[in-house]
C-alpha positions in Angstrom: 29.6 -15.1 26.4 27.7 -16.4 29.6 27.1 -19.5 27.8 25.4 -18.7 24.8 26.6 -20.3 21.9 25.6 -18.6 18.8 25.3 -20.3 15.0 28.6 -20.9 13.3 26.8 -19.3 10.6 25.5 -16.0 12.3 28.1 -13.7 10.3 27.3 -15.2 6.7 23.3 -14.2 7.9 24.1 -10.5 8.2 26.6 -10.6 5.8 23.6 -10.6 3.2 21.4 -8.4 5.6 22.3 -5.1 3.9 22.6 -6.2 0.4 19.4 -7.7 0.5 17.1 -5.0 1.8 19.0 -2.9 -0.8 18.1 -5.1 -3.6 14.6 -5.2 -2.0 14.5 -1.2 -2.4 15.6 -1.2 -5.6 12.6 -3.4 -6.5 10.2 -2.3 -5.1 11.2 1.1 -6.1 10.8 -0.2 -9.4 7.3 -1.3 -8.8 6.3 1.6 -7.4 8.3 4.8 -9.9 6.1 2.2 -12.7 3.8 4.6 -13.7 6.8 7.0 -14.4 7.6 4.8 -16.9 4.6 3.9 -18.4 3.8 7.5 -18.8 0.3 7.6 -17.2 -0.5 8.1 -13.4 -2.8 6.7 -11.6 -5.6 8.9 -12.2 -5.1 8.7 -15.8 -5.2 4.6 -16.1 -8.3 4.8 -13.9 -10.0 7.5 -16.1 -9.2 5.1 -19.3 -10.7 2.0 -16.9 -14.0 4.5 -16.4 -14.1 4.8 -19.9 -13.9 1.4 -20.8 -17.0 0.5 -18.1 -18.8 3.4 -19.4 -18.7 2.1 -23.2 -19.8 -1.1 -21.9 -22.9 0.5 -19.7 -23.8 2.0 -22.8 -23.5 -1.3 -25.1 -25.3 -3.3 -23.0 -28.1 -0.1 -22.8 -28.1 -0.2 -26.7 -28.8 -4.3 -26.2 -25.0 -5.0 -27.9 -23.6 -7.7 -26.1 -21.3 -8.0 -28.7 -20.2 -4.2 -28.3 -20.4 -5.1 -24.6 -17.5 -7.7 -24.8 -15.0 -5.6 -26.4 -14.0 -4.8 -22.5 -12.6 -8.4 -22.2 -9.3 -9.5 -23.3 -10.3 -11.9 -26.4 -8.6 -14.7 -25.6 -9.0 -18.4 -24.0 -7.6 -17.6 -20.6 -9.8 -14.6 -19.7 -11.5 -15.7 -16.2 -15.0 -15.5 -15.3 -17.0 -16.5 -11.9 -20.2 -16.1 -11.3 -23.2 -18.1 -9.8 -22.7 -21.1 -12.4 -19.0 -21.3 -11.0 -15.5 -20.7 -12.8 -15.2 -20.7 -17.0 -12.9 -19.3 -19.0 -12.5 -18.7 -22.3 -13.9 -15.0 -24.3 -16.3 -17.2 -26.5 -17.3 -18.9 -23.4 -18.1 -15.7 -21.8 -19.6 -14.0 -25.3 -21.9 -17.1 -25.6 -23.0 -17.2 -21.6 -24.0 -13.9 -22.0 -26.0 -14.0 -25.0 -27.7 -16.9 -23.6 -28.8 -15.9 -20.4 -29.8 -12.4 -21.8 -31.3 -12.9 -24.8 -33.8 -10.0 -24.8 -34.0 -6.8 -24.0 -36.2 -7.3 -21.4 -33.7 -9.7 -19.9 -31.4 -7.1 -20.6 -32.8 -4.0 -18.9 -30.7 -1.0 -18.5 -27.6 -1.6 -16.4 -26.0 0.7 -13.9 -21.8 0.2 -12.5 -21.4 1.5 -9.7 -17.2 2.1 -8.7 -16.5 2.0 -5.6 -12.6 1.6 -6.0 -9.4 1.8 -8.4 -6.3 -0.1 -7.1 -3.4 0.3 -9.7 -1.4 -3.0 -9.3 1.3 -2.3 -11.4 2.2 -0.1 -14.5 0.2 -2.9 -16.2 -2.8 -4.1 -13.5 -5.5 -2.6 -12.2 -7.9 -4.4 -9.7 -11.7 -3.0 -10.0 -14.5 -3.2 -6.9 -18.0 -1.8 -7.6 -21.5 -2.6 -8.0 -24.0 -3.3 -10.5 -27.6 -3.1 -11.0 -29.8 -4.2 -13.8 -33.1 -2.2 -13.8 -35.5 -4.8 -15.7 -39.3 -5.7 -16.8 -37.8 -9.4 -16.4 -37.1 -8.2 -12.4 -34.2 -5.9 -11.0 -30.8 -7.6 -10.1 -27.6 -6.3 -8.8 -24.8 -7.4 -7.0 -21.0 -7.0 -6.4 -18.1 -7.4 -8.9 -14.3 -6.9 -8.8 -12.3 -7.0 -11.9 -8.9 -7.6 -13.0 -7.9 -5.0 -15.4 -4.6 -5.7 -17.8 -2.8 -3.1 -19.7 -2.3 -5.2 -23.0 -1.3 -3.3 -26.4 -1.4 -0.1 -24.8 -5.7 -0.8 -23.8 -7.2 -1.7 -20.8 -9.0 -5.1 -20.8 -11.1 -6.8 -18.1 -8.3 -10.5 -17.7 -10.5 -11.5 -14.5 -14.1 -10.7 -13.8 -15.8 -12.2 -10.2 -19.5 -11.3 -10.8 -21.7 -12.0 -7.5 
């Protein structure tokens, strides 16, 4: 073999070639056949996504934060950054809201923007759009992308990086 010596173990490597990459298949097949078997395509989950931003446009419009908030999973992990850094927690969120937009001028009428759907998984959806808060207190806007779980058979907002 003009010299070459090859690893002892070079059969046992290719021996698990095959069955790997078919395991791999199967997997990812899996992942991707997901929406198959959650019964909703792609264009359906993000239609029920639009509809849960839209409600929350609309809440926030009407000046209920509260009403606002029911498109966050209620519960201690759900993640929020923004300019005062990383929290977490939905009462933590519920009450940073309320504080810094206590009014309705503060408030103003708010605008989302989606510029893209990505389904993750029959249960994840990741969210990229913009926002804009037309205001007496002074327009705003910026950039968000969202994390968007399937949880009890509703879309909630797990993950929301607000810029």
């Amino acid at each position: 073999m003009n010299g070459v010596a090859l690893p002892k173990n070079l059969y046992f490597r290719r021996s698990y070639f095959l069955p790997g990459l078919f395991i791999f298949l199967f997997c990812t097949g899996n992942v991707l056949t997901g929406a198959a078997q959650s019964g909703k395509t792609p264009a359906e989950d993000a239609a029920a996504i639009q509809k849960v931003m839209a409600a929350q446009s609309e809440a926030w419009n009407r000046g209920s934060i509260d009403d606002f908030m029911k498109g966050y999973w209620k519960n201690d992990s759900l993640l929020f950054i923004g300019q005062s850094g990383i929290s977490y927690g939905y009462m933590n969120a519920l009450n940073n809201y309320k504080k810094n937009y206590s009014d309705a001028d503060k408030m103003g009428k708010l605008f989302f923007t989606l510029l893209k759907i990505n389904k993750l998984s029959p249960d994840y959806c990741f969210v990229i759009g913009k926002w804009f808060l037309k205001r007496k207190a002074g327009d705003v806007g910026g950039i968000y992308t969202l994390l968007f779980r399937k949880i009890d058979g509703r879309w909630v907002i797990v993950a929301d990086h607000t810029s």
